[in-house]
Each structure stands twice: as structure tokens, then as C-alpha cells.
C-alpha positions as CSV (number, residue, x, y, z in Angstrom):
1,X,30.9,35.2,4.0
2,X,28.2,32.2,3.1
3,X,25.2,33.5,1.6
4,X,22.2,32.8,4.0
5,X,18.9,32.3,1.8
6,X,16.7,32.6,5.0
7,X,18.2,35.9,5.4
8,X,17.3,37.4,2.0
9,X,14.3,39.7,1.6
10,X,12.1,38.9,-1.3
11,X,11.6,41.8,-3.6
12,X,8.2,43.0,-3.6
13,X,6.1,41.7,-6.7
14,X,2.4,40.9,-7.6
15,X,2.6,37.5,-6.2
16,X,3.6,38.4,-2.8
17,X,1.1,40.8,-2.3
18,X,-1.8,38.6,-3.4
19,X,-1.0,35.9,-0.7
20,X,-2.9,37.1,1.9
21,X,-3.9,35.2,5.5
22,X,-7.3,33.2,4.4
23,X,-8.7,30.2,6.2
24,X,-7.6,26.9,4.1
25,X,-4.5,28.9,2.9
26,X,-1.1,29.3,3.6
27,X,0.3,31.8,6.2
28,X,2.4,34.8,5.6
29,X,5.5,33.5,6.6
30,X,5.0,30.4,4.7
31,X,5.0,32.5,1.3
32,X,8.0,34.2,2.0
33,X,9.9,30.8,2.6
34,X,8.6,29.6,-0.8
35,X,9.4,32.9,-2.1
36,X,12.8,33.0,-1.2
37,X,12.7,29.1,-2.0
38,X,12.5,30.3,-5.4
39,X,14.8,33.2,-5.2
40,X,17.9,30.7,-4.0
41,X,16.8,28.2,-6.8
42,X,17.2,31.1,-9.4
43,X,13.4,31.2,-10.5
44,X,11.3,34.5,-11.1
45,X,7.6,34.8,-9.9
46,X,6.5,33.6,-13.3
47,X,8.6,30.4,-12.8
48,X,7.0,29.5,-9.2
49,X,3.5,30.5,-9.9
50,X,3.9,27.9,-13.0
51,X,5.4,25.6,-10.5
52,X,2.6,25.9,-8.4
53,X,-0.6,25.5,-10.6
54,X,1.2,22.4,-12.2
55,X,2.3,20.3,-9.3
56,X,-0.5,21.5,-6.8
57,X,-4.2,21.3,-6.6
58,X,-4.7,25.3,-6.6
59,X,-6.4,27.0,-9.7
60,X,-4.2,30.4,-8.9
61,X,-0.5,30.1,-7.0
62,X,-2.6,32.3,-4.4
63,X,-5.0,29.6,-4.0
64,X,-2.0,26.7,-2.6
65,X,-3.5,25.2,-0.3
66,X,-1.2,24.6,3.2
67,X,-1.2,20.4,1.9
68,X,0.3,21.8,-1.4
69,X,2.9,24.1,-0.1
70,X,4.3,21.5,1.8
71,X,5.0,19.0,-2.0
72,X,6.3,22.1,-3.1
73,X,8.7,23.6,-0.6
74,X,10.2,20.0,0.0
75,X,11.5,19.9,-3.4
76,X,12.8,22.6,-2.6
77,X,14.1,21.2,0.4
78,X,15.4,18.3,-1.5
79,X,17.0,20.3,-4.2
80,X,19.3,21.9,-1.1
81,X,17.6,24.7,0.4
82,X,17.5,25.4,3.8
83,X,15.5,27.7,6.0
84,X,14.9,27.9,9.9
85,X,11.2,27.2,9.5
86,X,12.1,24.1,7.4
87,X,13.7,21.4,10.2
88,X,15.3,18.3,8.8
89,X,14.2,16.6,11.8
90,X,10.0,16.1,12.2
91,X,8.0,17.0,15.5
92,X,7.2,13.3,16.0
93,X,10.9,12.8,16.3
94,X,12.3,15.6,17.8
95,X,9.4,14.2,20.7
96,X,11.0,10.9,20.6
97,X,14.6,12.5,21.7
98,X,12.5,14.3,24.5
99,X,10.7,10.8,25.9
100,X,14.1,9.3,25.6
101,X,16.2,12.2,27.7
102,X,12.9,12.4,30.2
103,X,13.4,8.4,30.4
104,X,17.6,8.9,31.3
105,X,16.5,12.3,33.7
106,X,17.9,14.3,31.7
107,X,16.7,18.7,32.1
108,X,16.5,20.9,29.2
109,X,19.8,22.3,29.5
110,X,22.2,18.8,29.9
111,X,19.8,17.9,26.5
112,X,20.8,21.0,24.6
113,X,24.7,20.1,26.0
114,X,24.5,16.9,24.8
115,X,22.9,17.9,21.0
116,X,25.6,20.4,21.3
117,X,28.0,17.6,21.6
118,X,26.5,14.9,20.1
119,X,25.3,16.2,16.8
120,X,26.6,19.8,16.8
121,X,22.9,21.3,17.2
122,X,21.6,23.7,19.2
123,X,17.7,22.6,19.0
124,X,15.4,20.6,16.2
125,X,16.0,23.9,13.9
126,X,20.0,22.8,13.5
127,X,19.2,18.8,13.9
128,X,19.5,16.9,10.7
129,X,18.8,13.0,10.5
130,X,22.2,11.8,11.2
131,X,22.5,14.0,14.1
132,X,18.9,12.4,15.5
133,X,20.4,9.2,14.9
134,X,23.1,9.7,16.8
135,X,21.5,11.0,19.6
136,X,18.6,8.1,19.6
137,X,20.9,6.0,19.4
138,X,22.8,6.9,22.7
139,X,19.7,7.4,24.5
140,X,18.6,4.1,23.6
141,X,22.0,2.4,24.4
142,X,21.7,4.2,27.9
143,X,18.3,1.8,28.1
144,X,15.7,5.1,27.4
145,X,13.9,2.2,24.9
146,X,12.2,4.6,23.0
147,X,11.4,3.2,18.9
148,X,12.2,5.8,16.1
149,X,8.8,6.8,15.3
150,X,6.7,4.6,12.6
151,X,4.6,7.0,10.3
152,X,3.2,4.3,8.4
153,X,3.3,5.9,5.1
154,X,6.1,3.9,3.1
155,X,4.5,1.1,1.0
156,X,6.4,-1.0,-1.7
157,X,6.0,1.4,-4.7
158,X,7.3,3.9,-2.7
159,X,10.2,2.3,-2.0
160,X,10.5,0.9,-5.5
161,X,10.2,4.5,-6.8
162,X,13.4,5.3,-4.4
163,X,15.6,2.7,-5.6
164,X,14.6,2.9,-9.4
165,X,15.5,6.8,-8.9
166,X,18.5,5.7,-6.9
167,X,20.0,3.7,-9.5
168,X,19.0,6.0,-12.8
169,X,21.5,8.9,-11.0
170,X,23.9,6.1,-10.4
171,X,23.7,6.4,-6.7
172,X,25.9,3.6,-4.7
173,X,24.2,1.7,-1.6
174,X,26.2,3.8,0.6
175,X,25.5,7.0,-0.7
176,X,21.4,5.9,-0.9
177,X,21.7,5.1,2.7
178,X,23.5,8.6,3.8
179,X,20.9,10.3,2.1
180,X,17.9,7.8,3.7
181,X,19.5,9.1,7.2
182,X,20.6,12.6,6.3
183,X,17.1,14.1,4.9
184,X,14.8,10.6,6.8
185,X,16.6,9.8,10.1
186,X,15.6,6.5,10.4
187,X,17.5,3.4,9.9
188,X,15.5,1.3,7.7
189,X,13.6,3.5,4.4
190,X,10.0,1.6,5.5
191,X,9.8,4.0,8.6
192,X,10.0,7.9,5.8
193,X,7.6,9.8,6.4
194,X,5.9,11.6,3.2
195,X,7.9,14.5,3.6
196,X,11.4,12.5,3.7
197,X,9.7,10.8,1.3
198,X,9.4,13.6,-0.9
199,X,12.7,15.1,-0.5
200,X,14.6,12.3,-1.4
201,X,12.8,12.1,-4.8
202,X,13.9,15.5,-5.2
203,X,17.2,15.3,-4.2
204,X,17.2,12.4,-7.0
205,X,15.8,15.2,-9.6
206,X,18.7,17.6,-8.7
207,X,21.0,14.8,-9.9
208,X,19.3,14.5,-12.8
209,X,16.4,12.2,-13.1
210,X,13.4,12.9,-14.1
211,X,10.1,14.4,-11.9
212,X,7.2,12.8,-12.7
213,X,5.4,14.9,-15.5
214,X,3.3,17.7,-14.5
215,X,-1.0,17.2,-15.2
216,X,-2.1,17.9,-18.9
217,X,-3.1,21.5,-19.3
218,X,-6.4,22.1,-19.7
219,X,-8.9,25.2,-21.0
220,X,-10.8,25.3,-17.6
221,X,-13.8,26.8,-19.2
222,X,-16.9,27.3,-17.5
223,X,-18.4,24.2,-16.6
224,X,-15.6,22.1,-17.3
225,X,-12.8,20.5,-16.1
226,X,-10.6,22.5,-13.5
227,X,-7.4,22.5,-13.7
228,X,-7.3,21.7,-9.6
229,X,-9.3,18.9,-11.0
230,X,-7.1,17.6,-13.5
231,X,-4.2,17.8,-11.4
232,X,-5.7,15.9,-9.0
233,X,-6.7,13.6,-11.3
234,X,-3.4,13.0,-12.9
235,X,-2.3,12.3,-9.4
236,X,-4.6,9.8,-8.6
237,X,-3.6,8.3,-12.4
238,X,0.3,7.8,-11.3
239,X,-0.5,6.7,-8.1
240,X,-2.5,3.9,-9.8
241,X,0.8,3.0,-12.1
242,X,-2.0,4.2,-15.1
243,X,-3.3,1.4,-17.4
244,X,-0.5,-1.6,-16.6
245,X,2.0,1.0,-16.0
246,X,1.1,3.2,-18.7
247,X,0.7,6.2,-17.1
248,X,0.9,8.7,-20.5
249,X,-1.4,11.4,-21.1
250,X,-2.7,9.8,-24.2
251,X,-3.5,6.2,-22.1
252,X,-5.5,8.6,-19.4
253,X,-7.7,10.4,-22.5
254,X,-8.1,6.3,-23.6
255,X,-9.5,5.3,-20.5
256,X,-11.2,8.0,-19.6
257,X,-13.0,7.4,-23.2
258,X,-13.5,3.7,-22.2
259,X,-14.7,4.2,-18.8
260,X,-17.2,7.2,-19.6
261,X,-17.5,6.8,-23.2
262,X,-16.5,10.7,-23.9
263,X,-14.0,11.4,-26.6
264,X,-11.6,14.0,-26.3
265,X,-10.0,12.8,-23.1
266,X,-9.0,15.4,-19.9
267,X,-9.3,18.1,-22.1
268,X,-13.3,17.5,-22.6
269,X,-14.3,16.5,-18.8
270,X,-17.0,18.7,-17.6
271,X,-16.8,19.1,-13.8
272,X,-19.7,16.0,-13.2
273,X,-17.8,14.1,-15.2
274,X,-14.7,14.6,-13.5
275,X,-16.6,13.9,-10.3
276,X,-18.0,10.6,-11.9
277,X,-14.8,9.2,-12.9
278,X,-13.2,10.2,-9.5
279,X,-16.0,8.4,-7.7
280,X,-16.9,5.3,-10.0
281,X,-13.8,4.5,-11.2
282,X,-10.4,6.0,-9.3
283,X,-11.4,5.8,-5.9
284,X,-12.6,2.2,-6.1
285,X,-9.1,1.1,-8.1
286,X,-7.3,2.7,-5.2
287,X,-9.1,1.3,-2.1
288,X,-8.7,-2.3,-4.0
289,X,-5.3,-1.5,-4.6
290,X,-5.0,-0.7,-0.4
291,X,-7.1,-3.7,0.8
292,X,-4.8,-5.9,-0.9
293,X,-1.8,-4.3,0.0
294,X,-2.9,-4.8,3.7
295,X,-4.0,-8.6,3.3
296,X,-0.5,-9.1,1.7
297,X,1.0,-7.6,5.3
298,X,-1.7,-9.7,7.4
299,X,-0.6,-12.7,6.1
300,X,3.5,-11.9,5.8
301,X,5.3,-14.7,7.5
302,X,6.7,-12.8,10.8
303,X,10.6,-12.2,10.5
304,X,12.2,-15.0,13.6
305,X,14.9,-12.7,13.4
């Protein structure tokens, strides 16, 4: 008999009891699916509240906010777990196989028959991509004519970021696509969504390559730096590509010295600092970054094809 992870009942332990339903946080039964998250990938309480405060924006693991929990549980996701509350298949296209079978007159019963059939699923909770495929696909060839929803969240370093993974865990084109369908169900990788998104990367991880590198600790003393702050921070730095695609820790203390004249880098950000170089300098590189992204799509010759 299989072991079932979404069966398992976490053990009792400090963390568990400090997650506690708070507005802005996570629910109850979203902490027991990261705890047993953590449980299948072989990691203690120490291990996932680490996780946690380095790849999220919370100050304490009890603080994750519901934005953070969902980064986190799709590595997870990626990595191979699997979970009843965690459906391969999104709401906005589980509602595109609903249009299409309303379009083709289909009831509620003849479309779980045909998921049955089709995709060997009983309902979105047992649908994976391929299986949506499939079953968009035959809706559409029966003239439904519904498009596989278009999130709008892939850009071109997000793609690039997929490939370049793709090809340092010697991944063939076949095997990239299966995975593109299997964890996105779409047919083209411009139309992931971020969660998709995110679980291909760590699927890639699992094979070896490398996360991206957590923030920089730092003291969080009073008055200074956070390390919510600095994590958010070091986000907004990697999604920048750094300085010309220098995206170490030692470049970030350089420009932060350049741009606000402080020595001492992350680690010596006081909190209006850390506000300042947010506002002057990050959020004005990223919306430059955007507006040309979206005059280079204006202004793309239209595919006759």
C-alpha cells in the first residue's frame, strides 16, 4: 500500500500551534498542508520555519503571509508532492472545461463521465494538465471554441529562466514540453501562470539545479532593516537581473552604497532607508523595465500565420 502524504497527521509541535486564523494570514488547513509538505520532503519544523523566513516576506514562519505560502507550497508541489487542496489544474481553467461542456450541452454528470474517460479524473482535484488538454482539446474539436485561458504573467526572462534551467539538468525538448503540459496545461509556455510558473523551476531544482539564493541575513535590530524588508528587497534585486546581471550580495551592498551613499551595504539599512531605496531607486528601474517591455509587444510585427 502507497503511502498517502495528505493522509498523514502532523505531529504536534511549537510551530503548529502558533499558526493561528489571523486576518492577512494563512488558514488552518493551509498550515497543515505545508506541514505535511514538509513532513513528505523529510524536513523538521526547524527546517521549514528556515524555509520560510528566507524565501518569504514574513519576519516569523507564523507571520507567512497567504501570497508567501503559495511560493512556498509550490516548490513543494514542484519537488512532487501532492495534496487534495493542491489541484494541478487552476480555477480559471477548470472554468474553461465548464464554458466548453455548457457550449456542447453537456450536464454535470456526462462531464464527470467524460473526465472519467478522457483523463481518468473524477473532478479538478484528480485533473492534471495533460488530462485538461485532452479534454479542451475535444471540446474544442466538437466546435465549443473556448481559448485556454491567458494569465498574462509569462514575459521573456521568465521563459529564459525555464530554458536556461531546462538545459543545466540536461532536459530534452520533449521532456521540457511534458512537464510545460503536465504541471501548466497549456500548449505554448507564454500562457503559465505564476504558479506553473513556479513549479516548473522547482521541479528543475529537484533535478539538481540551483534555487536562486535565499536574501542576505540580517541583524533586524531596532530601527533597522527587517528581514521582511530585506527579502523583499533581494527579490526586487533578482528580478532586476542586479547590476548588468550581477545579482551577488556583494554588487547589492555596492549599489546600495552608490545609490544612498551608506557603507556597509543590506546589513546597515535602517527601515527609511530601506523605504528610500525601494521608492527612488527599485520601483522606478522596474516600471522602466515594464514600459519597455510593453512598447516592445506594441510594436511586434503581428504573426501572418
Amino acid at each position: 500500500m502507497t503511502d498517502d502524504p495528505s493522509r498523514r497527521r502532523p505531529s504536534s509541535d511549537p510551530l503548529a500551534e502558533a499558526w493561528t486564523e489571523r486576518a492577512g494570514g494563512i488558514t488552518l488547513a493551509q498550515a497543515r498542508v505545508l506541514l505535511t509538505a514538509a513532513q513528505w520532503a523529510g524536513m523538521n519544523v526547524s527546517d521549514l520555519a528556515t524555509m520560510i523566513c528566507a524565501f518569504s516576506t514574513s519576519d516569523r514562519p507564523e507571520d507567512i503571509t497567504p501570497t508567501d505560502y503559495e511560493w512556498i507550497i509550490d516548490r513543494f508541489v514542484g519537488w512532487g508532492f501532492r495534496h487534495p487542496a493542491l489541484p494541478l489544474v487552476s480555477s480559471a481553467q477548470f472554468a474553461c472545461l465548464n464554458e466548453g461542456r455548457r457550449r456542447l450541452g453537456l450536464g454535470g454528470r456526462q462531464f464527470v463521465a467524460v473526465m472519467r474517460r478522457e483523463a481518468s479524473a473524477a473532478g479538478r482535484r484528480q485533473l492534471d494538465g495533460v488530462g485538461f488538454l485532452k479534454l479542451w482539446l475535444l471540446f474544442n474539436g466538437l466546435g465549443a471554441g473556448v481559448p485556454v485561458p491567458e494569465p498574462g504573467f509569462m514575459n521573456r526572462k521568465y521563459a529564459g529562466l525555464l530554458h536556461m534551467a531546462a538545459y543545466r539538468a540536461g532536459v530534452s525538448a520533449d521532456t521540457f514540453a511534458a512537464l510545460r503540459m503536465h504541471l501548466g496545461g497549456v500548449p505554448r509556455l507564454a500562457l503559465l501562470d505564476r504558479r506553473a510558473f513556479a513549479r516548473m523551476l522547482a521541479r528543475f531544482e529537484a533535478m539538481g539545479v540551483p534555487a536562486p539564493d535565499p536574501a542576505p541575513l540580517v541583524p533586524a535590530m531596532p530601527g533597522m532593516a527587517t528581514q521582511a524588508q530585506a527579502n523583499l528587497i533581494w527579490r526586487m534585486w533578482l528580478d532586476l537581473d542586479g547590476w548588468k546581471g550581477n545579482t551577488t550580495p556583494a554588487t547589492l551592498d555596492l549599489a546600495i552604497a552608490s545609490m544612498l551613499g551608506m557603507e556597509g551595504g543590506l546589513a546597515s539599512l535602517t527601515r527609511a532607508g530601506t523605504r528610500a531605496l525601494i521608492d527612488r531607486f527599485i520601483v522606478p528601474r522596474m516600471n522602466d523595465r515594464r514600459a519597455a517591455e510593453s512598447a516592445k509587444e506594441r510594436t511586434r510585427p503581428c504573426d501572418p500565420t
